[in-house]
C-alpha positions in Angstrom: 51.3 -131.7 10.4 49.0 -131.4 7.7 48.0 -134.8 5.7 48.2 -135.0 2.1 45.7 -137.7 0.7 46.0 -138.8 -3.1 41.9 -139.3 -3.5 42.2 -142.6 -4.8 44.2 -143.8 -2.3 40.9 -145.2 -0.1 38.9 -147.6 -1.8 34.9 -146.5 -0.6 33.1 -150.0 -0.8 29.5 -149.7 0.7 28.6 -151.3 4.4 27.1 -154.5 3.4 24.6 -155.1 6.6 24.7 -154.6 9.9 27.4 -155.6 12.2 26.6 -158.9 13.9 29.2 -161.0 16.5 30.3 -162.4 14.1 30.5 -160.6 10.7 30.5 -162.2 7.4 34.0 -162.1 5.2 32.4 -159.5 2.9 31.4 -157.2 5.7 35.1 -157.9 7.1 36.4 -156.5 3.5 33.6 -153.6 3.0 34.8 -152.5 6.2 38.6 -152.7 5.5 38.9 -154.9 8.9 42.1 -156.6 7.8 43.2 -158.1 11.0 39.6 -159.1 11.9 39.8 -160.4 8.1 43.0 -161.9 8.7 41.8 -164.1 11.2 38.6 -165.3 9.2 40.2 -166.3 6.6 42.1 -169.3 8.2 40.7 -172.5 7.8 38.1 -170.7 5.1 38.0 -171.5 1.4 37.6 -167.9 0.1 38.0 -166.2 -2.9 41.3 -164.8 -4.2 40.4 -161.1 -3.7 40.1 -161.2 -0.1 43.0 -163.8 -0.1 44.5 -160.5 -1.6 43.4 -157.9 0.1 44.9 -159.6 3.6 48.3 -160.1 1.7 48.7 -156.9 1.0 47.7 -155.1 4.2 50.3 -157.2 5.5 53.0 -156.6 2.7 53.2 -159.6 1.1 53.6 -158.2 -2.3 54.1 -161.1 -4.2 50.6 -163.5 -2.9 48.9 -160.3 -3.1 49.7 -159.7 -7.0 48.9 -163.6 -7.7 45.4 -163.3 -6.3 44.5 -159.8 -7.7 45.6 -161.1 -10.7 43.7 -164.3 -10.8 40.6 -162.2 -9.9 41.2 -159.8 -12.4 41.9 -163.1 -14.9 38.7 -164.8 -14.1 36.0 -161.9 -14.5 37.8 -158.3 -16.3 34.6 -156.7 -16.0 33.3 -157.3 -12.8 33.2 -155.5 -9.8 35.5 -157.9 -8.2 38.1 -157.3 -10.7 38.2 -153.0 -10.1 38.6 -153.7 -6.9 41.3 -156.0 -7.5 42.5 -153.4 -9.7 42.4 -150.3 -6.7 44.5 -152.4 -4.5 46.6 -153.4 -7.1 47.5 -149.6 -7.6 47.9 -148.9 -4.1 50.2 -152.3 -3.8 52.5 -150.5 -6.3 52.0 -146.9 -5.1 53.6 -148.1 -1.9 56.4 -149.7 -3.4 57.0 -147.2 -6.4 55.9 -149.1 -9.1 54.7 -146.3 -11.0 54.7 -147.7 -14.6 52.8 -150.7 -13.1 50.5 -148.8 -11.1 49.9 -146.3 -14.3 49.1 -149.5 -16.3 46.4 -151.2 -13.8 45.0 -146.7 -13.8 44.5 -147.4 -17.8 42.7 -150.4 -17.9 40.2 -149.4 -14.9 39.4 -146.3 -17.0 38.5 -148.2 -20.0 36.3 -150.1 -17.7 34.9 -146.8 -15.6 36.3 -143.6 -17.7 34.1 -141.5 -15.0 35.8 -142.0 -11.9 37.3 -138.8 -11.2 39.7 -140.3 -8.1 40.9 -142.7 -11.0 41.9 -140.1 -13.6 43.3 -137.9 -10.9 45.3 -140.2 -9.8 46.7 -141.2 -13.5 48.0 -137.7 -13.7 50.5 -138.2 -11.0 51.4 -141.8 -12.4 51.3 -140.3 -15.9 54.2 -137.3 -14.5 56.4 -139.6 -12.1 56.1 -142.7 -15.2 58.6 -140.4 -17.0 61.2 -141.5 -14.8 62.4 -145.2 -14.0 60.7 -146.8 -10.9 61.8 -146.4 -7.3 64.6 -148.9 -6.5 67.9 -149.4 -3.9 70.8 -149.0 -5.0 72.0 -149.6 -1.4 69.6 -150.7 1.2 72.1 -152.2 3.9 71.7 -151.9 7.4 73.0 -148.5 9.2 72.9 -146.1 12.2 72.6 -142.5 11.9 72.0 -139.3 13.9 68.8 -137.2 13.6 65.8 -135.5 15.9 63.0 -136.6 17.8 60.8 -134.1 19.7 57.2 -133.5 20.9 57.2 -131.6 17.5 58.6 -134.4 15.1 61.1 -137.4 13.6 63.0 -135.3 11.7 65.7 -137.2 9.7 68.9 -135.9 8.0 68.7 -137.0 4.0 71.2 -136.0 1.3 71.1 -135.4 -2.5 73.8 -135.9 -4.4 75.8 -134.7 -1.5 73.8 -131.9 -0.4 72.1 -132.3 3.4 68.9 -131.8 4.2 66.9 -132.1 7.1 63.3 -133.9 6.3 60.4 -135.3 9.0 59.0 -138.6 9.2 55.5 -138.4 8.0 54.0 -142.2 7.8 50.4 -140.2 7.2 51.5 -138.6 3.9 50.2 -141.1 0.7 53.4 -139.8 -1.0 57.0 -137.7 0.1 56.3 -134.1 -0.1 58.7 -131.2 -1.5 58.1 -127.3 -1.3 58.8 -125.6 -4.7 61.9 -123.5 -3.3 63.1 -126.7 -1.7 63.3 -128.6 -5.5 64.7 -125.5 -6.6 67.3 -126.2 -3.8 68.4 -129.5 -4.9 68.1 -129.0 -8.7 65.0 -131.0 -9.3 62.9 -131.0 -12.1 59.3 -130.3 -11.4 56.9 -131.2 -13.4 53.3 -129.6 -14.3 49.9 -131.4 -13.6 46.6 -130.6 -13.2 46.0 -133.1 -10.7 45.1 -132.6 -7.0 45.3 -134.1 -3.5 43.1 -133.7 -1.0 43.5 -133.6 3.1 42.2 -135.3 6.2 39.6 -132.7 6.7 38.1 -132.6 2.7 39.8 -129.4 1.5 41.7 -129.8 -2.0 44.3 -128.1 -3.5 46.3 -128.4 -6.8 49.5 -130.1 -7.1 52.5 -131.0 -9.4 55.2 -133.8 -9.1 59.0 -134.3 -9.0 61.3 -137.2 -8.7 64.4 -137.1 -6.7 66.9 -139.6 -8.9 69.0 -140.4 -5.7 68.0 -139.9 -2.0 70.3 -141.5 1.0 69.4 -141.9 4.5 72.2 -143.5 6.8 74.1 -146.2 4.3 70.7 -146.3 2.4 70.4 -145.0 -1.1 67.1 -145.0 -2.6 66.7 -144.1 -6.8 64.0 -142.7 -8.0 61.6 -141.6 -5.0 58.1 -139.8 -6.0 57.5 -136.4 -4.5 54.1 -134.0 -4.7 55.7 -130.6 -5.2 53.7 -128.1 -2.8 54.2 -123.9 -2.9 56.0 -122.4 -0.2 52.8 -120.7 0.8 51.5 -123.4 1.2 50.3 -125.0 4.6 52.3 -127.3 5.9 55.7 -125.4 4.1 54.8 -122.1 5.2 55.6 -123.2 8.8 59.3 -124.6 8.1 63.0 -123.4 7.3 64.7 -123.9 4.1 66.2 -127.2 4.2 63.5 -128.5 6.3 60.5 -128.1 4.1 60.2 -131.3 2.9 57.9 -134.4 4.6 59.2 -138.3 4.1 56.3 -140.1 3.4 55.6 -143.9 3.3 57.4 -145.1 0.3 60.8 -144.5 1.8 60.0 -146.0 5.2 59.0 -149.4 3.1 61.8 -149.4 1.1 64.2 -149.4 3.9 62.6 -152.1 5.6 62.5 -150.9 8.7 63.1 -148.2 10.9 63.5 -147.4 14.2 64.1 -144.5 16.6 65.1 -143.3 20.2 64.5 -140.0 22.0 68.1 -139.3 22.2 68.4 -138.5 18.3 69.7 -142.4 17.1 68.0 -144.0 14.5 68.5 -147.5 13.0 67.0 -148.7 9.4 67.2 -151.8 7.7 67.5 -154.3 10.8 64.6 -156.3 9.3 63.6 -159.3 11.5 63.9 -162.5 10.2 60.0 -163.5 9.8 57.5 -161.6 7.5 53.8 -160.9 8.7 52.5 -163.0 11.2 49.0 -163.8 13.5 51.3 -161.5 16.3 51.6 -158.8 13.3 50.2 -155.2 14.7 50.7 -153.1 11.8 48.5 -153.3 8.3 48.2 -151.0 5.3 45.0 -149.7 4.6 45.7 -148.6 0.8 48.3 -146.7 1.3 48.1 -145.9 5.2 49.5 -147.8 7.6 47.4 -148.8 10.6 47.9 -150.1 13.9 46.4 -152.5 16.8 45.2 -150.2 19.9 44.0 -152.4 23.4 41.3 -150.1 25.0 38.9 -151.2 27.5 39.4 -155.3 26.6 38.9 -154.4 22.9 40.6 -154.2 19.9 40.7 -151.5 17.6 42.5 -149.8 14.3 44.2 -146.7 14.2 46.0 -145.0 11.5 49.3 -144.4 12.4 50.3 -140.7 12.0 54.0 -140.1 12.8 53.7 -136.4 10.7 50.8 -135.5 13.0 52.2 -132.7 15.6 48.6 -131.2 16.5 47.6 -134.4 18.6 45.9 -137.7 18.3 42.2 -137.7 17.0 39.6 -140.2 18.1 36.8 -140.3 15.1 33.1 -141.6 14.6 33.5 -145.0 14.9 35.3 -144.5 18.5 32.1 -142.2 19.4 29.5 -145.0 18.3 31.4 -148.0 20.2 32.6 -146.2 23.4 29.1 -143.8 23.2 28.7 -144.4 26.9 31.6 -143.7 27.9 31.2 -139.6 26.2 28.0 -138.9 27.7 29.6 -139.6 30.9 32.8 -138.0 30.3 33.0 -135.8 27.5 32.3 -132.0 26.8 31.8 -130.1 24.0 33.5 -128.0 22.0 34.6 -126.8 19.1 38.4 -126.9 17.9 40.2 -125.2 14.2 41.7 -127.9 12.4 44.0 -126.8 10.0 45.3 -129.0 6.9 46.1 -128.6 3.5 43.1 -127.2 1.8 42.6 -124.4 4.9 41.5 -124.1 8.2 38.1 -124.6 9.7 36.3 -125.5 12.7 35.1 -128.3 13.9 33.1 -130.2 16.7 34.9 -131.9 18.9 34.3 -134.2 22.3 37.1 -133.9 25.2 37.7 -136.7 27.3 39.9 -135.6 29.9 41.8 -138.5 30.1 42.5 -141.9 28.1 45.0 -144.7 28.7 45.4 -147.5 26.4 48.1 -149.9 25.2 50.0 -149.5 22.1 53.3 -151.5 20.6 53.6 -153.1 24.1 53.4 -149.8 25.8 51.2 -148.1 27.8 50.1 -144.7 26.9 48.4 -142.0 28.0 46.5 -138.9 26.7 45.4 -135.7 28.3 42.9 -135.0 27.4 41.6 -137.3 24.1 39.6 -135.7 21.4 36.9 -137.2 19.8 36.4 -135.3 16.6 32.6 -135.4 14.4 32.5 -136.1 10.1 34.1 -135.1 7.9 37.2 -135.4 9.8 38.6 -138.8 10.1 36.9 -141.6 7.8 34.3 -144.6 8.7 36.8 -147.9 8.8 39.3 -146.4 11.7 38.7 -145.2 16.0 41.0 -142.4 14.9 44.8 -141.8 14.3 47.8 -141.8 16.4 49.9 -138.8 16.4 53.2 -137.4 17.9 51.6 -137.3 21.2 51.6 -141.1 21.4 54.8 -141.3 19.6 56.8 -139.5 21.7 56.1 -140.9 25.0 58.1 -144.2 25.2 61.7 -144.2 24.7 62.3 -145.4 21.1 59.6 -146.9 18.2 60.7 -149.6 16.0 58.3 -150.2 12.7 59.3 -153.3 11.0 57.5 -153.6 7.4 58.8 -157.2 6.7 57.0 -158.7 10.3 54.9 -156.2 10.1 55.3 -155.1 13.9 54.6 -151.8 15.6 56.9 -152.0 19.3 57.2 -148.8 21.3 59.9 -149.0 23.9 59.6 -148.9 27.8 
């Protein structure tokens, strides 16, 4: 499945010195290594931004606002305090926030009116702050039927009534709609000029709609933000009427949780009864979330892609740690990866085999590709896709413990 990225969605600090064993805190933060991070903190007196940063790439919302805020507080102009104000943005993008997130857009503009990421992004705030912010109406626990295949977690939704069926795409920033699709279910669309960009660089305009009510199982959710796409457009120009639409983060979070099996039965809003802990295996990175992979006695992040149907990637950072191991192994190639902005080819390493560990589970891929710039980004091995997914017998993600646990 193709990725749709809003730009501003990744915060691009510089490297700040080479890795040693055993990195400073701001090398930790450049690097967005929020469980590594995590850890460092304990015990530390540090300041409030990465204090922040930690609680929100493990959803605590509410310590995450109080240190952004005090940083923000104790130094408006300073670098410190646009960063603050990036994560603040993605904090709210997350939980669809969008007057708040529109707000914190404003005042880093009249601090940095040239970021182009930052007034992109204001466009899309600016369209979906016409409506009230996301909120549930009814988020109680509940079992439904829906799909899971090799191909995708596709999950039944209804508006006002009307059914459709939608995948699970925890890789797209936002929920996606094609243009015949809002026509469909009566939406209002509204014109931008703002743009999104995919995994692989390539750009393409966009505009915005807001579905008013949205159910899934016993859960109604007001006000969700969608990008609006043309039906021509890759990925809709592969799906059905009724299907060509993409569930992205926002509604996952909202529910809490949600869980699936291979048989079609999905649960959502069976929260556990402990938020984010030092057993935690799942973060947000902006607005991605990532997980814990166990390779070779090591630890290492990976986006979690459940929209991704082509296969797992491995990235840069997985070449330069395990560099050994592809001079050995791997052979050369070249692949066509196609995403939103087009197709295009690119070179790739194949390992004919990997196993690794995962949620608990064992998993193995045949074969694992290992993909050059500019696909992929600098702070993750690489990104987990339906390949991985689909192997154990049911996923569980749990946003308030903050858990990734794939069934034996």
């Amino acid at each position: 499945m193709n990725k749709i990225i809003v730009t501003f969605s990744v915060i691009l600090l510089s490297f700040s010195g080479a890795a040693t064993d055993t990195p400073s805190l701001k090398t930790l933060y450049d690097q967005h290594r929020w469980f590594q991070l995590r850890e460092a903190l304990k015990g530390q007196d540090a300041t409030a931004l990465y204090e922040g940063a930690v609680a929100s790439a493990f959803n605590d919302p509410h310590a995450a606002e109080k240190y952004f805020n005090e940083t923000i507080e104790r130094n408006p102009a300073s670098d410190e305090a646009a960063d603050a104000r990036d994560m603040l943005v993605d904090l709210y993008g997350r939980s669809g926030q969008y007057h708040q997130a529109l707000h914190e857009l404003d005042e880093s503009l009249k601090m940095t009116p040239g970021r182009p990421g930052l007034f992109n992004a204001r466009l899309l705030f600016a369209a979906w702050s016409k409506h009230p912010d996301q909120s549930a109406a009814s988020d109680r626990p509940s079992h439904f039927r829906g799909q899971v295949t090799r191909d995708g977690v596709v999950l039944p939704v209804s508006i006002h009534g009307k059914i459709a069926h939608w995948a699970l795409d925890t890789g797209a920033n936002f929920s996606i709609i094609s243009e015949n699709e809002a026509a469909l279910f009566g939406l209002d669309v509204d014109e931008t000029s703002a743009s999104v960009t995919d995994a692989a660089g390539g750009a393409t305009k966009i505009r915005t709609a807001v579905v008013d009510e949205l159910a899934i199982g016993d859960s109604i959710l007001r006000n969700v933000a969608f990008l609006v796409l043309p039906d021509s457009q890759e990925p809709m120009s592969d799906m059905k009427p009724g299907e060509r639409g993409l569930i992205g983060i926002q509604v996952p979070v909202a529910l809490h949780s949600l869980a699936w099996k291979t048989d079609g039965s999905f649960e959502s809003g069976f929260s556990s009864a402990g938020s984010a802990s030092v057993e935690s295996n799942l973060c947000f990175d902006g607005l991605t979330p990532v997980t814990r992979v166990q390779f070779q006695g090591k630890q290492l992040d990976f986006v979690l892609d459940s929209g991704e149907d082509a296969g797992s990637q491995f990235w840069t950072r997985f070449a330069d740690d395990f560099s050994t191991l592809l001079k050995e192994r791997g052979t050369k190639s070249k692949k066509q990866v196609t995403e939103t902005g087009g197709s295009n080819e690119r070179e790739v390493t194949e390992l004919p085999e990997i196993q690794f560990r995962v949620g608990g589970y064992d998993v193995t891929l045949r074969p694992a590709r290992v993909f050059s710039k500019p696909v992929g980004d600098d702070f993750h091995y690489g990104h987990l896709g339906l390949d991985v997914l689909s192997q154990p017998r049911g996923v569980r993600l749990d946003f308030a413990s903050m858990m990734l646990q794939l069934a034996q």
